[in-house]
N, C-alpha and C positions, 0 to 999 in steps of 0.2 A: 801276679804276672798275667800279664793276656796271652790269650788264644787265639792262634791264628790259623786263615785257611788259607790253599791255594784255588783259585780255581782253573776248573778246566778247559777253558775257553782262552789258554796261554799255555796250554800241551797238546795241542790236538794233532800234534803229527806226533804223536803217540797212542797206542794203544792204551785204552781206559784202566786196562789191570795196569800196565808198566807208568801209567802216571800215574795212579796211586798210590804204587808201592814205591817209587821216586817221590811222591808227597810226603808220604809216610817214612822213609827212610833221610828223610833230609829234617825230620823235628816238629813238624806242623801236628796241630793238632787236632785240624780236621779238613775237609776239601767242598769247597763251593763249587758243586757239579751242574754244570751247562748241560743240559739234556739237548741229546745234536743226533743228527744220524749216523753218528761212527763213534759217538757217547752216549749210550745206553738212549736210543731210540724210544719215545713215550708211545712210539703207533704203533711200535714192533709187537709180534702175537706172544700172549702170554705175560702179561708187562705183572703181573700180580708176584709170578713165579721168579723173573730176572729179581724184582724187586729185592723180594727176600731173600735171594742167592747176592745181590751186591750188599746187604745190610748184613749178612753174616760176613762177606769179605771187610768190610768197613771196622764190623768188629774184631776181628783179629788184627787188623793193622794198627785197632788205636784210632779210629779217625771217624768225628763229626763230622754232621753234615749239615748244607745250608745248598738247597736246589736252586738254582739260575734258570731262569727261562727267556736267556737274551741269544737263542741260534738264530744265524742271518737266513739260512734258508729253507729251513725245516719245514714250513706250511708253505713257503712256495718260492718253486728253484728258481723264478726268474725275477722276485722283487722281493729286494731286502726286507726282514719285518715283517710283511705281509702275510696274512690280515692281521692287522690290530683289535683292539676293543672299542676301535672309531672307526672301523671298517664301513664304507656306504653302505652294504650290504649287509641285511640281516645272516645269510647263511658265513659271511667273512666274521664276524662277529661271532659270532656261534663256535666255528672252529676254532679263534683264539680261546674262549673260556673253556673247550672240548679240551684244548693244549692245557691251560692252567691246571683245568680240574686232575688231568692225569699227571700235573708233576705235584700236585697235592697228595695221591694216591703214593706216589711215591716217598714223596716225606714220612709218609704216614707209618707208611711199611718198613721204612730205614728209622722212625723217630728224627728225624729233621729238626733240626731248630726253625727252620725258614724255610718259605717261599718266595721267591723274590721277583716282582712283574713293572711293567711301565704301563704307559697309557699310546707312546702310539702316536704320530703326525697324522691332523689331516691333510686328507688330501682334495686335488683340485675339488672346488667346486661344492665342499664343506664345509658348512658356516662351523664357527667356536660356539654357537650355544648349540646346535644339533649335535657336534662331538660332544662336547660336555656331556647332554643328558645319555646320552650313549655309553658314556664311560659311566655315568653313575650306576646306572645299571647294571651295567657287565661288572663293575667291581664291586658293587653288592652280590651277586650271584657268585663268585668266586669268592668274597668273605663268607658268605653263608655256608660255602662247599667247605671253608678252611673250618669253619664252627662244628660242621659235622665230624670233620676227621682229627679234630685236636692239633691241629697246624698253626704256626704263625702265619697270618696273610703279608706280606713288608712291599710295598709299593714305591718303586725309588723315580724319585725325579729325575728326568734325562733331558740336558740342555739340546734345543730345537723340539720339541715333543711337547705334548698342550700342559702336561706337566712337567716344567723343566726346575720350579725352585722349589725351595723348604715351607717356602707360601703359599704355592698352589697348591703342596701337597696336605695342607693343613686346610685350604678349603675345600679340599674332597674329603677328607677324615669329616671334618662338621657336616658332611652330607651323608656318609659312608662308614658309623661309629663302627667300630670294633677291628680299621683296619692299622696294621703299624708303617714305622717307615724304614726303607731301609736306602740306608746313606752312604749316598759314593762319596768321601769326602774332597775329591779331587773335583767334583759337577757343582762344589762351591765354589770354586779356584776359577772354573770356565763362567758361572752366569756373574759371578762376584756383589751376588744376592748378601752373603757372609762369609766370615771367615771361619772355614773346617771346623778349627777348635772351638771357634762360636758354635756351629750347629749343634757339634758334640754336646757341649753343655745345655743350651736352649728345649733341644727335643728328649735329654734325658730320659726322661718317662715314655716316651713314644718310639725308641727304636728297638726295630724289631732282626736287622741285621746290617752290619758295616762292612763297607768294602776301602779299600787302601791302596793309593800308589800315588805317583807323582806326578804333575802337572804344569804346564807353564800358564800362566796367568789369560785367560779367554782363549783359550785354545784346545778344546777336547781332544785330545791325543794322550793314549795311557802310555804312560816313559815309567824307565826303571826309577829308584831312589836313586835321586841328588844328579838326575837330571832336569829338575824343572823346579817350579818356585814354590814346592808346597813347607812348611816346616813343619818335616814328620815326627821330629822328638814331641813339640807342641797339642800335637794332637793324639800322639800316644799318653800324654800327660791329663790333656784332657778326659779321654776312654777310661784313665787310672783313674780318675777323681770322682767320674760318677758311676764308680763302680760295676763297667760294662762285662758282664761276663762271658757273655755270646762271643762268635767266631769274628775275628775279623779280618774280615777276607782281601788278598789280594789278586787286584787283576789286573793281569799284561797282557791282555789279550791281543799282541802283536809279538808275542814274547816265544811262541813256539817254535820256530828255528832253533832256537837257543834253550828247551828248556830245561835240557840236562843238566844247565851251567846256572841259568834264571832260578829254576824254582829253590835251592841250595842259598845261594849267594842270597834272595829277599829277604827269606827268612834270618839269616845272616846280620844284615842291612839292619831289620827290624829288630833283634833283641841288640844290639849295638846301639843303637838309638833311643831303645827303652830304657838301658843303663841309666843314660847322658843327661834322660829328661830329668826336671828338677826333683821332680815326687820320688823318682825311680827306688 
């Protein structure tokens, strides 16, 4: 049977303990935690301390973890993302693998499966081989920081972003060994590079963490199940076959109004579906 997370970044009009224990109380078996400023802040003082104090709460609930480091305005209030690992700026660049390096600390402290990071849009005036060799750097320095701490490094491709498919992100690994991937499988549905349950099989050996929900066909928008064109039995059949035992995570990261009702009902959605699939 798989494991599944939820993440935090689709309860955030919840307090971090009461989504947890709504994660935890609803069946999941672990939570893909968005580190955000009203979810366990990575700049806040003493980050070594909370650590330990949420990896003992994590273990009493029952629940694995797999660290997100997708908050819209955590390193700065007035541009989404900002700075990336393609930032113009030596010091914007610095501060993103500053952000990586301390949600690695965090994994570290909690036992994490994952870390999970992008690369990041240039912007004006950018060329793509100067991003490039910017990102190869920067995510060399942040797989080396994962080598130190015994962390998964998972690099997921993000449609629009200089890494958006399962291709780019395989020419950065042959530049960048030792890093994994972690696979939205719905950012196959929007670049339509492949199909989900294709990746699932293809990258077997190389994923380092999955994430799940549903999608309509070139449209990056996260919808609950069996609202858009993904075929989630298919791909949970996939996950079955080649033996994924890591978390895999769902996000609705538009889903927090609702998430009293959302994070209950997915999990729901998902082993209803695992039944159904052919292997199940």
């Amino acid at each position: 049977m798989l494991r599944f997370a939820y993440n935090t970044n689709g309860a955030s009009n919840h307090r971090l303990e009461d989504a947890l224990g709504l994660i935890a109380d609803s069946g999941y078996d672990g939570v893909a935690l968005t580190l955000d400023h009203h979810h366990f802040d990575p700049f806040a003082p003493r980050l070594d301390h909370r650590a330990s104090k949420l990896s003992s709460r994590l273990d009493k609930l029952g629940l694995d973890l797999v660290v997100e480091t997708g908050a819209r305005f955590l390193l700065n209030p007035r541009e989404k993302h900002e700075p990336t690992l393609i930032h113009p700026t030596e010091d914007g660049r610095d501060r993103r693998i500053e952000f990586l390096t301390r949600a690695l600390d965090v994994a570290a402290i909690c036992d994490g499966e994952a870390v999970s990071f992008w690369a990041g849009r240039p912007q004006e005036g950018v060329g793509v081989d100067e991003a490039w060799s910017w990102l190869v750097e920067g995510v060399g320095q942040v797989v080396e920081a994962a080598e130190e701490r015994g962390v998964t490094p998972a690099f997921e491709p993000e449609p629009g972003m200089l890494v958006e498919t399962v291709g780019d992100f395989y020419r950065l690994q042959d530049q960048v060994p030792g890093l994994r991937l972690a696979l939205d499988t719905g950012h196959c549905l929007v670049t339509e590079e492949r199909a989900p349950q294709a990746a699932v099989r293809e990258c077997e050996s190389d994923l380092g963490t999955v994430a799940i929900e549903d999608m309509k066909r070139g449209i990056h928008e996260h919808l609950f199940f069996g609202e858009g064109d993904m075929d989630i039995p298919a791909i949970l059949d996939a996950l079955e076959e080649v033996g994924f035992g890591r978390l895999v995570c769902v996000e609705l990261s538009r889903a927090s109004p609702t998430a009293h009702e959302t994070v209950p009902d997915a999990l729901d959605y998902l082993r209803s579906a695992e039944r159904v699939s052919p292997d199940a």
